[in-house]
C-alpha positions in Angstrom: 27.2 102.5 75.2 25.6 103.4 78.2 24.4 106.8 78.6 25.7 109.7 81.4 21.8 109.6 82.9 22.6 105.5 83.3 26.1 105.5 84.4 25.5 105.7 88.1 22.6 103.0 88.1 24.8 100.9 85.8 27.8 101.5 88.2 25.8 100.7 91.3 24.6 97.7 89.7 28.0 96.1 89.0 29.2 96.9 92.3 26.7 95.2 94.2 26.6 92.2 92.1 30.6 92.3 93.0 29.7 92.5 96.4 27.3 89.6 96.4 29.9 87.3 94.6 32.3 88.2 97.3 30.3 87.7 100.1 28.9 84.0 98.8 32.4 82.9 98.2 33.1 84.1 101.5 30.3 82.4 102.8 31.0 79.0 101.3 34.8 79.0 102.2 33.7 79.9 106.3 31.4 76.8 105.9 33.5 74.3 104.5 36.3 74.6 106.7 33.8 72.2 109.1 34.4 69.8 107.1 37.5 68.8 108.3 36.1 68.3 111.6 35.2 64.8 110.9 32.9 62.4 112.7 35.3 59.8 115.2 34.7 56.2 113.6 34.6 53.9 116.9 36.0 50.2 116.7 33.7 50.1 120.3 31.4 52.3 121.0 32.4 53.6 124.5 32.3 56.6 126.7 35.9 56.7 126.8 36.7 55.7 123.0 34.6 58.8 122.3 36.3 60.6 124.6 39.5 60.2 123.4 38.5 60.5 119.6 36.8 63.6 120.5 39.9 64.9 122.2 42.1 63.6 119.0 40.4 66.1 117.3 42.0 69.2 119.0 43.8 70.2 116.4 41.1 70.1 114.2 39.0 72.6 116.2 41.5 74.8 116.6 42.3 74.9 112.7 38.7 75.4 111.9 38.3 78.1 115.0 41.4 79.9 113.8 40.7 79.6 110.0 36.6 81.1 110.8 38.0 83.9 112.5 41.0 85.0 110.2 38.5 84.7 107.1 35.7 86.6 109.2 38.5 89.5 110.0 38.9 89.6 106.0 35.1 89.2 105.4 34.3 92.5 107.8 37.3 94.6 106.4 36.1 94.0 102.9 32.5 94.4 103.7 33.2 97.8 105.1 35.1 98.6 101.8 33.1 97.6 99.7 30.8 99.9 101.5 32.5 102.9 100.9 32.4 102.7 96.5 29.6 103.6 94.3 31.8 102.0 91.3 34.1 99.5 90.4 37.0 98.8 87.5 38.6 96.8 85.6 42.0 96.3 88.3 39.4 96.3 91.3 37.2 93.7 90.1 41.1 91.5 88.9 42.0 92.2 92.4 39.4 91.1 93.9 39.1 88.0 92.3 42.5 87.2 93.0 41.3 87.5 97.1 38.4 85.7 96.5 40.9 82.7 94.8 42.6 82.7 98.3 39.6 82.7 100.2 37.7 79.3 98.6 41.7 77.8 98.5 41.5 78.7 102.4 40.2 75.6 103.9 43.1 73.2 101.9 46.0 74.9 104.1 43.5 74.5 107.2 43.2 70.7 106.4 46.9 70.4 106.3 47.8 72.1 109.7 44.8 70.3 111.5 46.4 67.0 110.4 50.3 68.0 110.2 50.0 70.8 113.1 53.4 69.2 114.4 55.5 69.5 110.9 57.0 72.9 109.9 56.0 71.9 106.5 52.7 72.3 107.4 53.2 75.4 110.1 54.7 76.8 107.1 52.3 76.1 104.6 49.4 77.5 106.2 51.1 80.8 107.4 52.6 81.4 104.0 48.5 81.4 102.6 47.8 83.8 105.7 50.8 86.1 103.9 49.2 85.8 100.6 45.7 86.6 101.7 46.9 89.7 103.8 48.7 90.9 100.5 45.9 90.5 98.5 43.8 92.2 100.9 46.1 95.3 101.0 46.4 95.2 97.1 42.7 95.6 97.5 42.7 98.5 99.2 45.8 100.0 97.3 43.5 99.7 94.5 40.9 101.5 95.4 43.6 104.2 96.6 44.7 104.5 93.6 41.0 105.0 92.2 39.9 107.6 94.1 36.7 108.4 91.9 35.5 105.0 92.7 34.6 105.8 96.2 31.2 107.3 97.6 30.7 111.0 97.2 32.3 113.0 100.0 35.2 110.2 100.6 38.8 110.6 99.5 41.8 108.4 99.1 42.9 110.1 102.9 40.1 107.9 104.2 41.6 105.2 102.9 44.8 105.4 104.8 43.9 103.8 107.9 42.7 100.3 106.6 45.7 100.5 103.8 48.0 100.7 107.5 45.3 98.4 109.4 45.8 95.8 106.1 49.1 94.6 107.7 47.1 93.0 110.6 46.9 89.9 108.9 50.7 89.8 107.4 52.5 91.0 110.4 50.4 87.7 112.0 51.4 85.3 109.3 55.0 86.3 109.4 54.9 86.0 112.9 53.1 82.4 112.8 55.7 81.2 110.8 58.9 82.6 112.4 57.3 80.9 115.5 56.3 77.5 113.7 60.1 77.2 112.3 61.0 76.7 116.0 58.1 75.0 117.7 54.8 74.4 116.4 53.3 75.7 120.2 55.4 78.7 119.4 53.2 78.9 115.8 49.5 78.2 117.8 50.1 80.6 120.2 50.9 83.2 118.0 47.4 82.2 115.8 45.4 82.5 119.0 47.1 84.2 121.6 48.7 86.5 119.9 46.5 87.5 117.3 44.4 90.1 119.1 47.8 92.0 120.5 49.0 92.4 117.0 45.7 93.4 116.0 45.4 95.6 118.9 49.1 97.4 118.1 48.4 97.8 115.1 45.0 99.3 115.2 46.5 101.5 117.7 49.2 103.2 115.8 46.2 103.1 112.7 44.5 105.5 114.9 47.5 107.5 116.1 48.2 108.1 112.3 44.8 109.0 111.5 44.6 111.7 114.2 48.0 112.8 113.0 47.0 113.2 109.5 
């Protein structure tokens, strides 16, 4: 058993080795989604073969830009959570797990829509992950809601509020994604890059607008 003197060290200790699993999965997952940005083979090596392999792989790019960002967006959300705990549980450190599962699965759905971008199969696919990865995130954050003696000294589950609203950032894009994607792929894309930031922005808006209220 570990001592009252201890607990906060001991505490402190499993939190950041929680936080430094997170954050190499992370890592890895944002790195490998390059992968699928493979290397044109040639039959002739000309200046306008290249040009056309290299411009045959526009979906790719997009995937993997797409992909980097939406993983980055959950990277700096969980980073600044993670930064607000001295401790962790049982249910967190579940929960979290469960996110980091999506995470490393991430760049799968991102090889499927970089090569089926066209098919709602594949729209569909890869916006239903988004979904699961913006639930898991806000189950993340209910979590630590619902542990409010987990969090730093000073901090209560009120401070909480406005990433538990900002969580739905990432669903209300998914959803979105795929309403669009069941229609037109374009419709799908243009939501993923175009109109990611407005949701983002709307959102974060009427985060703030409830935190002032509050």
């Amino acid at each position: 058993m570990i001592d009252a003197v201890h607990r906060p060290h001991h505490d402190r200790q499993q939190l950041e080795r929680l936080t430094f699993f997170s954050d190499a999965v992370f890592a890895i997952a944002m790195t490998l989604l390059v992968v699928e940005v493979k290397l044109p083979h040639l039959h002739y090596a000309t200046d306008a073969e290249l040009g056309q392999a290299l411009l045959n792989l526009i979906p790719n790019y997009i995937g993997f830009l797409v992909s980097f960002l939406v993983l980055g967006r959950f990277w700096l959300v969980h980073h600044e959570v993670m930064g607000l705990l001295r401790a962790s549980n049982r249910r967190l450190t579940a929960v979290n797990l469960l996110l980091l599962l999506a995470v490393a699965f991430m760049p799968f759905p991102t090889a499927v829509i970089s090569e089926y971008v066209q098919l709602r199969v594949g729209i569909g696919f890869y916006t239903g992950w988004l979904i699961v990865l913006g639930l898991l995130n806000r189950l993340l954050i209910s979590s630590i809601v619902a542990a409010p003696d987990l969090l730093d000294q000073g901090l209560t589950a009120q401070d909480m509020r406005p990433f538990l609203r900002r969580s739905w950032i990432a669903i209300a894009i998914g959803v979105c994604a795929f309403v669009g994607g069941m229609v037109t792929w374009v419709a799908a894309l243009a939501v993923l890059t175009l109109g990611s930031p407005i949701i983002t922005l709307l959102i974060g808006r009427y985060a703030e607008r409830r935190a002032a209220a509050d």
